[in-house]
C-alpha positions as CSV (number, residue, x, y, z in Angstrom):
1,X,0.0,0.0,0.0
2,X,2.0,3.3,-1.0
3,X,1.5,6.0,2.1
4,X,-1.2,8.1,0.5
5,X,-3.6,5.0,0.5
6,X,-2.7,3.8,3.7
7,X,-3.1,7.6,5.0
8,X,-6.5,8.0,3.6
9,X,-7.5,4.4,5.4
10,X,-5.8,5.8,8.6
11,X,-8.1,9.2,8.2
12,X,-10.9,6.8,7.5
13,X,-10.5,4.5,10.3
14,X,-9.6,7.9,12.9
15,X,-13.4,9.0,12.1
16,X,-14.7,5.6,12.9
17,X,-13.6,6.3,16.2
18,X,-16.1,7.6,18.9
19,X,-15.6,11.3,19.5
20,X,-15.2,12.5,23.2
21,X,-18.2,13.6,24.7
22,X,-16.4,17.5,25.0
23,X,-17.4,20.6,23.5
24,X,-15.6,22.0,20.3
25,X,-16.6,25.2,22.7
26,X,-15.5,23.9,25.8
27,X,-14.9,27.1,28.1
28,X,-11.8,27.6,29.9
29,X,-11.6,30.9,31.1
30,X,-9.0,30.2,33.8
31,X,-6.5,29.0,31.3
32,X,-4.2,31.2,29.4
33,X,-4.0,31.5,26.1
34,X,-1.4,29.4,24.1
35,X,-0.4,29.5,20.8
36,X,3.0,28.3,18.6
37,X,4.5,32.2,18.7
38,X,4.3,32.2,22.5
39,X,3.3,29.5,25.2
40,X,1.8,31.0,28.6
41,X,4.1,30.2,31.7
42,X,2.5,27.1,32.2
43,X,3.1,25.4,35.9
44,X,3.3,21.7,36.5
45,X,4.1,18.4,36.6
46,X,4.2,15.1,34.6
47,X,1.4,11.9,35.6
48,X,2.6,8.9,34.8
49,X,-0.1,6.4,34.1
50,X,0.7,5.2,30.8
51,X,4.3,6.0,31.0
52,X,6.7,3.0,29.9
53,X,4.7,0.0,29.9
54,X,1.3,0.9,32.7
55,X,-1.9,1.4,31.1
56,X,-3.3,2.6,34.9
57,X,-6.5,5.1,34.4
58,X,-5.7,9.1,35.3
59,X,-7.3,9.9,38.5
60,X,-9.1,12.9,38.9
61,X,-8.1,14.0,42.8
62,X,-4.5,14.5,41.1
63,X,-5.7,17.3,38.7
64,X,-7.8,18.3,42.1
65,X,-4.4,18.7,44.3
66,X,-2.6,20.4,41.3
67,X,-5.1,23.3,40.8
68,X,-5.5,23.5,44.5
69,X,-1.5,23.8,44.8
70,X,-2.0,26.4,42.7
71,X,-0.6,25.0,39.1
72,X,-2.7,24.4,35.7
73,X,-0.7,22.1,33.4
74,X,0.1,18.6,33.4
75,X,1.9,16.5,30.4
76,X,0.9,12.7,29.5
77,X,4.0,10.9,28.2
78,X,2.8,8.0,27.4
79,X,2.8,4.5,25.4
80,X,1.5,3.4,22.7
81,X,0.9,0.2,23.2
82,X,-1.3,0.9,25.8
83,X,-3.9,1.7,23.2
84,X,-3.7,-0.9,19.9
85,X,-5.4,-4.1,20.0
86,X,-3.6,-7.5,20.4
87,X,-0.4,-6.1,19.7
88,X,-0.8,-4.7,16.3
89,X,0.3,-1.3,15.9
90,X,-2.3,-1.1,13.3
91,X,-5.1,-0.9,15.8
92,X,-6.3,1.2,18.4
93,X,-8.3,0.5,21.1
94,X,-10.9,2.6,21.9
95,X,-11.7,2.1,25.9
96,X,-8.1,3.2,26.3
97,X,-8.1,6.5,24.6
98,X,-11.4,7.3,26.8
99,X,-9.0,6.9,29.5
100,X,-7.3,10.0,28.1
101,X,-11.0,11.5,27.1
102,X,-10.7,12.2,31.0
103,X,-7.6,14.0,31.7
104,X,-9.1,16.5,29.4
105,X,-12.6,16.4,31.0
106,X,-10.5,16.8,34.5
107,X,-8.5,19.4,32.9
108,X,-11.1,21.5,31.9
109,X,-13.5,21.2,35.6
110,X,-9.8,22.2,37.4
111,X,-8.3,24.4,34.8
112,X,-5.5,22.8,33.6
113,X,-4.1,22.4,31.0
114,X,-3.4,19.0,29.2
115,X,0.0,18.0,27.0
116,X,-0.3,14.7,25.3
117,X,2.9,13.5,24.4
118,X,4.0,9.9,23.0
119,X,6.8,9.0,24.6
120,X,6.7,5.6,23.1
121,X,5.9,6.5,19.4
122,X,5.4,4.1,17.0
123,X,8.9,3.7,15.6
124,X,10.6,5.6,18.5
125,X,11.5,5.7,22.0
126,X,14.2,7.5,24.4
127,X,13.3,3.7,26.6
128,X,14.1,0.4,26.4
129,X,13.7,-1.6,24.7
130,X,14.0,0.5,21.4
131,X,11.4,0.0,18.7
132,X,11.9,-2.2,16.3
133,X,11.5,0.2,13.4
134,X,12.5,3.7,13.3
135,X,10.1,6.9,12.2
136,X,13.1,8.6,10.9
137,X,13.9,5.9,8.3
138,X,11.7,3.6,8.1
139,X,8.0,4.6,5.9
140,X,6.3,2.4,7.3
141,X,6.9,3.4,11.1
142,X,6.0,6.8,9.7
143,X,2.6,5.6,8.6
144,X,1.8,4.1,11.5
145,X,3.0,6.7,13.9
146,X,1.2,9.2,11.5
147,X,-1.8,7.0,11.9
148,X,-2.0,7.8,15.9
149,X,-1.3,11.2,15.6
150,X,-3.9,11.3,13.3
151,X,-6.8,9.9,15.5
152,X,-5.8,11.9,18.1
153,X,-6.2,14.9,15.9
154,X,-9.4,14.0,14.8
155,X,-10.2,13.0,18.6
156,X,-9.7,16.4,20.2
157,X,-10.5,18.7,17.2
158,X,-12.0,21.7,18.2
159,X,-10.6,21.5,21.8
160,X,-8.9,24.8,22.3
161,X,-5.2,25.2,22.2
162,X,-5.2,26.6,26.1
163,X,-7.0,23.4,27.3
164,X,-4.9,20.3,24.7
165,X,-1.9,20.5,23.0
166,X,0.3,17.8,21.4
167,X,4.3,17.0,22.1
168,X,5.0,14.8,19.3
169,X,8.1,12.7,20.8
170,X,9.8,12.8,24.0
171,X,13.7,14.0,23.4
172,X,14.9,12.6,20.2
173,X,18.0,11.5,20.3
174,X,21.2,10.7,18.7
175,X,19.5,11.7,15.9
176,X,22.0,14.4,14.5
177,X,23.4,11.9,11.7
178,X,20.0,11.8,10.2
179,X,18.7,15.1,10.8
180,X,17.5,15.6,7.6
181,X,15.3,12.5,7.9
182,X,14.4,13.2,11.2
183,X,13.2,16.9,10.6
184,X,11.1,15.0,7.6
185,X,9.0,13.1,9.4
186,X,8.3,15.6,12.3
187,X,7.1,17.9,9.0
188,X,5.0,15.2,7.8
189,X,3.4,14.5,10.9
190,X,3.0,18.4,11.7
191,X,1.4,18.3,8.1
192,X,-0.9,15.2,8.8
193,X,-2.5,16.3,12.0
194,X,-2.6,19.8,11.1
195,X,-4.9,18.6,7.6
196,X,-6.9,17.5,10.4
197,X,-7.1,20.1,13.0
198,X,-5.7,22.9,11.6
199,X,-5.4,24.7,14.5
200,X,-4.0,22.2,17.0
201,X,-1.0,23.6,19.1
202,X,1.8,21.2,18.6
203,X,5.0,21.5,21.1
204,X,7.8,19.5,19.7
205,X,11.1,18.1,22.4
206,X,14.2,19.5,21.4
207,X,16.8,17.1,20.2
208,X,19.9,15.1,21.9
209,X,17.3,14.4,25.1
210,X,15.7,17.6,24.6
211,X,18.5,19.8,25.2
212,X,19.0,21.5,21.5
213,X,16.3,22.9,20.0
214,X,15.4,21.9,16.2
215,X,15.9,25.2,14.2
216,X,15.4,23.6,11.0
217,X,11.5,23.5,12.8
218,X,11.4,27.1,12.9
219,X,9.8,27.5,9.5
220,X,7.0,25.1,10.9
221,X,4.0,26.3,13.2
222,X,5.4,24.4,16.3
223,X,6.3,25.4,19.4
224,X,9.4,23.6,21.0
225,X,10.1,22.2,24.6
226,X,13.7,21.4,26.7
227,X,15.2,19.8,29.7
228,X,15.8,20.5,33.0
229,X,18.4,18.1,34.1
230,X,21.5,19.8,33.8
231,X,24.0,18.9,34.9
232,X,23.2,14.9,35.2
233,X,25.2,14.6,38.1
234,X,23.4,16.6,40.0
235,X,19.7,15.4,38.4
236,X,20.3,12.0,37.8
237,X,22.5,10.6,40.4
238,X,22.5,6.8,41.2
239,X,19.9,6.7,38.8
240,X,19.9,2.8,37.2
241,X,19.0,4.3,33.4
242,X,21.8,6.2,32.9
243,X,25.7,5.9,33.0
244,X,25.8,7.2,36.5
245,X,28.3,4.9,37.8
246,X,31.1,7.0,39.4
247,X,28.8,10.4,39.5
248,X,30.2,12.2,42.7
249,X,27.8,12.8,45.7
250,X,26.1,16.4,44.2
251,X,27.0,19.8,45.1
252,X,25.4,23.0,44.5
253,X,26.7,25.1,43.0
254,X,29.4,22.8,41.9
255,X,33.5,23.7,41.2
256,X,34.7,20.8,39.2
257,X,37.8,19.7,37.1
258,X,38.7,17.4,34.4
259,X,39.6,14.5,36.1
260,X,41.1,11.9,33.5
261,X,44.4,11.2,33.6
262,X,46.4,9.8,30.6
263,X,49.6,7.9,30.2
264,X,52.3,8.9,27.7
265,X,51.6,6.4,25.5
266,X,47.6,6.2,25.5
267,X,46.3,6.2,22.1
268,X,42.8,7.8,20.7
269,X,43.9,10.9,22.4
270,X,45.6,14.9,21.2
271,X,49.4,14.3,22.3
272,X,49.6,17.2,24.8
273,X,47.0,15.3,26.9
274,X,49.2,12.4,27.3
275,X,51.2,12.0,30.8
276,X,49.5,15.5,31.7
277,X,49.5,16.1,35.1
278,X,46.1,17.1,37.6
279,X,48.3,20.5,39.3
280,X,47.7,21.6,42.5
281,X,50.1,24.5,43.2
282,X,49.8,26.8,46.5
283,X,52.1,27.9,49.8
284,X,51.8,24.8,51.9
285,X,53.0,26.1,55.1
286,X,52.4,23.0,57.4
287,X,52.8,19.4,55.9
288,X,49.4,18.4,53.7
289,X,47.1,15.9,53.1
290,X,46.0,15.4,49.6
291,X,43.6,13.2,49.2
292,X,42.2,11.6,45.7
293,X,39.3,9.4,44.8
294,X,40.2,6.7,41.9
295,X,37.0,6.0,40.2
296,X,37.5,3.8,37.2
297,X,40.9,2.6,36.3
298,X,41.5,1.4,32.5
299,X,44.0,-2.4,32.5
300,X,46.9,-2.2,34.6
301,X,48.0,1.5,35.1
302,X,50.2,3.6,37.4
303,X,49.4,6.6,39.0
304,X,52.5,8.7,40.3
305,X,52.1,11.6,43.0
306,X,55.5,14.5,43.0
307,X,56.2,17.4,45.4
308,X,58.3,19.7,43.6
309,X,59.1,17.4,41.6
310,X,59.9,14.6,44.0
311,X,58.0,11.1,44.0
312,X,55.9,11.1,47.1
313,X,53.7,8.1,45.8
314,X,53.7,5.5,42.9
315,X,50.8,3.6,43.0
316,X,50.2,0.4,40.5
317,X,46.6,-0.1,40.1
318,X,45.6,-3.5,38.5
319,X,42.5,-4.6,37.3
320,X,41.2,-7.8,37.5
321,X,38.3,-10.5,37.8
322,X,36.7,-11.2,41.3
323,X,37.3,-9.3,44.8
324,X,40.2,-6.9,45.3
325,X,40.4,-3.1,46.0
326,X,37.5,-2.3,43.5
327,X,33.9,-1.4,44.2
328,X,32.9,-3.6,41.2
329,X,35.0,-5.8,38.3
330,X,34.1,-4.5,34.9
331,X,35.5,-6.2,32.1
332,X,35.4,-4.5,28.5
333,X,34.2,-6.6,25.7
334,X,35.3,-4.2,23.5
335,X,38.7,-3.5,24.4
336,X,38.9,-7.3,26.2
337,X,40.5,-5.8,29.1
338,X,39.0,-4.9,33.2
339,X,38.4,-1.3,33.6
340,X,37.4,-1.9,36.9
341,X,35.2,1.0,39.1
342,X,37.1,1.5,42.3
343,X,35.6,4.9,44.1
344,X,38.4,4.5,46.8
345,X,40.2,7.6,48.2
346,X,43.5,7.3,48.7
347,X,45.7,9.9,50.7
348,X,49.3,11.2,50.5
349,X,51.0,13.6,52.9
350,X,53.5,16.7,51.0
351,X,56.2,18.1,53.4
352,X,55.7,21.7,54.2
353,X,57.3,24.3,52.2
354,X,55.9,22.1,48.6
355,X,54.8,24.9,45.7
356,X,53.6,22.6,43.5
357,X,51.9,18.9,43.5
358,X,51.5,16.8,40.4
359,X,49.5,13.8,40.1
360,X,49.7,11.6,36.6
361,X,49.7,8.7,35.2
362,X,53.3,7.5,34.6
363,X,52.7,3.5,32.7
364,X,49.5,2.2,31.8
365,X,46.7,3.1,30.0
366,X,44.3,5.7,31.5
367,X,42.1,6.3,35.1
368,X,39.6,9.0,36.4
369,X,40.3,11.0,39.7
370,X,36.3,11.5,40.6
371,X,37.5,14.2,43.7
372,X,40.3,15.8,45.0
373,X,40.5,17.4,48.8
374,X,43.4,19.5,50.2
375,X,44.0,20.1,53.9
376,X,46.5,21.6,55.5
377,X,47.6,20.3,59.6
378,X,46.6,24.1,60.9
379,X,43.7,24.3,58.1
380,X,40.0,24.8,59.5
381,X,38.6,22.4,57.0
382,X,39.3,20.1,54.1
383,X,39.1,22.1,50.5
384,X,37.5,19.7,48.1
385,X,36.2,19.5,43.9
386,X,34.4,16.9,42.2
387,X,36.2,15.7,39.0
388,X,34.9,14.6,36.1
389,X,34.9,12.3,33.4
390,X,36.5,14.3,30.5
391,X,37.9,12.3,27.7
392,X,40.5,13.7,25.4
393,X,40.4,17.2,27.5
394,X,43.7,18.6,30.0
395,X,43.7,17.5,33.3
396,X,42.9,20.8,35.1
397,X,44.9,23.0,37.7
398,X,43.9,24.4,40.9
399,X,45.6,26.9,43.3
400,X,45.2,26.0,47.3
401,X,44.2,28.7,49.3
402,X,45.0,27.2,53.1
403,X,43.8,30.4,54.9
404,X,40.1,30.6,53.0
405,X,40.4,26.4,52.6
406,X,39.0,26.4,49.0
407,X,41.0,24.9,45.7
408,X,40.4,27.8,43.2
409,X,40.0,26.9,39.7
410,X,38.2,24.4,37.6
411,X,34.9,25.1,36.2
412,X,32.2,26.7,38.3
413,X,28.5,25.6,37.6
414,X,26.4,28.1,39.3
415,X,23.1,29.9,38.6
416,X,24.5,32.0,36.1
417,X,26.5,28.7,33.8
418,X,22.9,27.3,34.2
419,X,21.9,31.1,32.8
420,X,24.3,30.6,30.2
421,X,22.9,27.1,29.1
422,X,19.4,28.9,28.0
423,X,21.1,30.8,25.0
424,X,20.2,28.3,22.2
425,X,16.5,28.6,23.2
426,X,16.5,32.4,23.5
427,X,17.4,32.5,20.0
428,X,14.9,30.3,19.1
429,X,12.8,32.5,20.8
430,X,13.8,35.7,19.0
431,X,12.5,33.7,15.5
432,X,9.1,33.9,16.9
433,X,8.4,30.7,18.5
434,X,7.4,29.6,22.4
435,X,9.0,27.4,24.9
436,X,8.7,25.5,27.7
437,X,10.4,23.0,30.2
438,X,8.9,19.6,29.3
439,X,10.6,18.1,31.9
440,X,13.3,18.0,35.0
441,X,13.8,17.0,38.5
442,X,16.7,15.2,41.1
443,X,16.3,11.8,41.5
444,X,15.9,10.7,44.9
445,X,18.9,10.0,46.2
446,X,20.6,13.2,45.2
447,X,20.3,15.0,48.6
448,X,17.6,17.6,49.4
449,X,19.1,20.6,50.3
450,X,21.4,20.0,46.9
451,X,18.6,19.4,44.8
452,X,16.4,22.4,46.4
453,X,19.1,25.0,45.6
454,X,19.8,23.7,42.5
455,X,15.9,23.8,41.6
456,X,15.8,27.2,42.9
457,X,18.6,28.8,40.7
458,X,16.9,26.6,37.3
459,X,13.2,28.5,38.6
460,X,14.6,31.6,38.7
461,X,16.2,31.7,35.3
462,X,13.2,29.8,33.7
463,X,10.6,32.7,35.6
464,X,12.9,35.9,34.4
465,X,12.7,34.2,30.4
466,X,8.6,33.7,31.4
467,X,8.9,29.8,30.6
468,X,7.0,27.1,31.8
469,X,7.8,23.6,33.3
470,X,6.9,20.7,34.1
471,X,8.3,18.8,37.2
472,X,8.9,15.0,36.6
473,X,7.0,12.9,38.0
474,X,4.1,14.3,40.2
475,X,4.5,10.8,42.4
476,X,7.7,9.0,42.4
477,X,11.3,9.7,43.0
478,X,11.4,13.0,41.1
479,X,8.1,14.1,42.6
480,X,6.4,15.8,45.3
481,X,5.0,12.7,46.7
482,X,6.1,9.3,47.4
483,X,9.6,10.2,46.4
484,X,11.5,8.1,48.9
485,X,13.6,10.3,49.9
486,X,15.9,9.4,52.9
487,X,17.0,13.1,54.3
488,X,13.0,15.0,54.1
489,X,10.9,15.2,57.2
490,X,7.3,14.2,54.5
491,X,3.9,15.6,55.6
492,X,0.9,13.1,55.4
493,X,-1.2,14.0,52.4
494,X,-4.1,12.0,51.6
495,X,-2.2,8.8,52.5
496,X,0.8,9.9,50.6
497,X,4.1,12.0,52.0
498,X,4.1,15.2,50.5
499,X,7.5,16.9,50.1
500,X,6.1,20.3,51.4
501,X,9.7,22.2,51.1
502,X,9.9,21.2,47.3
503,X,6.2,21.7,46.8
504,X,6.5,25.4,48.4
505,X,9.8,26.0,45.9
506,X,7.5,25.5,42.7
507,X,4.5,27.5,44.3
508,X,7.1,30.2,44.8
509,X,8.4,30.4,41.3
């Protein structure tokens, strides 16, 4: 069937569906305005129930608590195999999309305002597992995804832009080798639903995980959304979905440092990175502790600490199967060698009267220093930076202040490099198109106070542009209930714990 058929049976079958029992006049008078050109400050958070897998009905009492808290706008990312019929893509189900029929029943009694977005398209996902066949390539994934969109479109026709709008896919990514296929089939889509409902506010994710916006969209009547998790250490620590293995505990605002260290003869690296030394220079009066955390150490490699050029430690690291002085064994398929996680601090003491410590890798392959800490016998307290990760990038240099106890240098992350960050979208901005915040958070086990400040500085910045957001989830270990957090004193909420600190944050910006 070539795609104009199979559109014009997809169409066909869409108006088979039952329509909604909503008004095409449905009055929302609390609700703002929304359009493609500029998107209200919308306030709220993600619900969950047919995110990844649940096909659980959306319960009115949490539209209820969100208006009474004060926000109007919650987004649906959901799956779509909740609603086809015995597994074929082909068919939807119609009991399941009057599941949705509610949200925007409940959105219009509470006034709030109702994003539907497939996070599991047909033919794409940001989850595991990854669909089969891709929309960007692959016509007939297109078609099918098209197909959805279009009943949707037909659904809620009518329904005014500040009560439903639609988020095509949640965070394309890795999709900057086929961006021209990629911006294709958004346009189609756009094209298909907007045959349909020609008026139907569509918001679509930015790419790489939402955090670049698509200006090659900027000719099309779309609005586009981003992310809030930046950076992932602080956002998505000891989170199981994401490389988070050796992510430092969070700080906020966080001074870091590039904290791989190369031998001289590492290869797939610039040469003047190789043997490069992590520099600490400073007036060490009294004899000093420098302390370093290994993270994950690459074969058998050897790291070498000097005072003034003196050896004060040579340390031979070696990798291996079973227990040893490793957090975990990791062998590399790819490289057939252990590159084993360690996350053990090891401590050396440099004489007083040293100007200049140098820690390297002398033989061997490669390792990360995840942290660094400095204190001096007569110093107050221990001055201390996260290090990161930062592949074919010099180690960085930091100057030891013993008086103030504080390690100047690195790269400071701060309210105003968060600031900084928003530039891309700005300028998407300036070409006449809204945004929003689709999504952020801290997972749980980042710890409060952290993730509050951290919050606070991205509210600010996201309030002075006059964006919207999104908090994810509502319940759950981003949320404002149930999130399991360890370190908050919870308030009983209608058998739930409420996070009342983090609830009165987002009230307050």
């Amino acid at each position: 069937m070539k795609r104009r058929e199979f559109l014009q049976t997809s169409v066909a079958s869409a108006a088979a569906l039952t329509t909604p029992c909503l008004s095409a006049q449905t009055s929302s008078a609390k609700l703002p305005d929304a359009s493609y050109r500029k998107l209200p400050r919308w306030r709220g958070f993600n619900l969950l129930e047919k995110f990844n897998g649940r096909n659980d009905k959306f319960v009115e009492d949490h539209f209820r608590w969100i208006s009474d808290w004060g926000f109007n706008f919650v987004r649906l990312p959901m799956d779509y195999r909740a609603w086809i019929l015995n597994k074929d893509w082909k068919q939807i189900n119609e009991e399941v999309l009057k599941d949705i029929d509610d949200t925007v029943k409940y959105g219009e009694k509470y006034g709030i305002h109702v994003n539907m977005n497939f996070h599991r398209a047909p033919g794409y996902t940001v989850a595991r597992p990854a669909e089969p066949k891709s929309v960007w390539t692959d016509p007939e994934a297109l078609d099918v995804c098209t197909q959805h969109w279009v009943a949707f479109a037909k659904r809620y026709k009518g329904i005014p832009n500040n009560l439903v709008s639609f988020n095509l896919f949640n965070e394309p990514a890795s999709v900057e080798p086929i961006m021209k296929q990629c911006i294709a089939a958004h346009k189609y889509i756009i094209s298909a639903i907007h045959t349909e409902d020609p008026n139907r506010l569509i918001i679509c994710d930015g790419y790489e995980w939402g955090t670049k916006p698509f200006f090659d969209l900027a000719d099309a009547k779309v609005a586009q959304a981003t992310r809030g998790y930046t950076p992932s250490q602080v956002s998505h620590y000891k989170a199981s979905w994401v490389n988070s293995e050796g992510f430092p505990v969070p700080t906020w605002p966080i001074v870091s440092g590039a904290g791989t260290l190369f031998s001289p003869t590492q290869s797939g690296i610039d040469k003047e990175f190789k043997g490069a030394p992590l520099v600490i220079i400073g007036k060490f009066s009294t004899e000093t502790a420098v302390r370093f955390k290994v993270g994950t150490v690459s074969s058998d490699t050897t790291l070498t600490v000097s005072a003034d050029g003196k050896t004060v430690l040579e340390k031979a690291f070696e990798p291996k199967d079973g227990k040893g002085e490793w957090e975990k064994s990791v062998y590399s398929e790819q490289w057939k060698i252990y590159q084993n996680f360690y996350n053990r601090d090891y401590t050396v003491n440099v004489p007083a009267g040293t100007k200049k410590v140098e820690i390297r890798v002398s033989k061997g392959q490669w390792l990360v220093i995840t942290e660094i800490g400095v204190k001096g016998k007569n110093a107050a307290s221990e001055a201390k930076v996260v290090m990161l990760n930062s592949w074919n990038a010099m180690p960085s240099a930091f100057e030891y202040d013993e008086g103030s106890s504080k390690l100047i240098g690195g790269n400071v992350q701060d309210k105003e490099w968060l600031r900084r960050g928003l530039e891309p979208w700005k300028e998407l901005e300036k070409r006449d198109r809204g945004v929003m915040v689709g999504e952020f958070g801290a997972h749980s086990p980042c710890p409060h106070d952290v993730a509050l400040r951290w919050m606070s500085d991205m509210l600010a910045n996201w309030k002075e542009a006059n964006w919207g957001f999104a908090l994810w989830n509502l319940i759950g270990s981003f949320g404002i209930l149930n999130s399991g957090r360890a370190d908050v004193d919870y308030e009983d909420f209608n058998g739930r714990k409420l996070d009342r600190k983090m609830l009165k944050l987002l009230q307050e910006l």
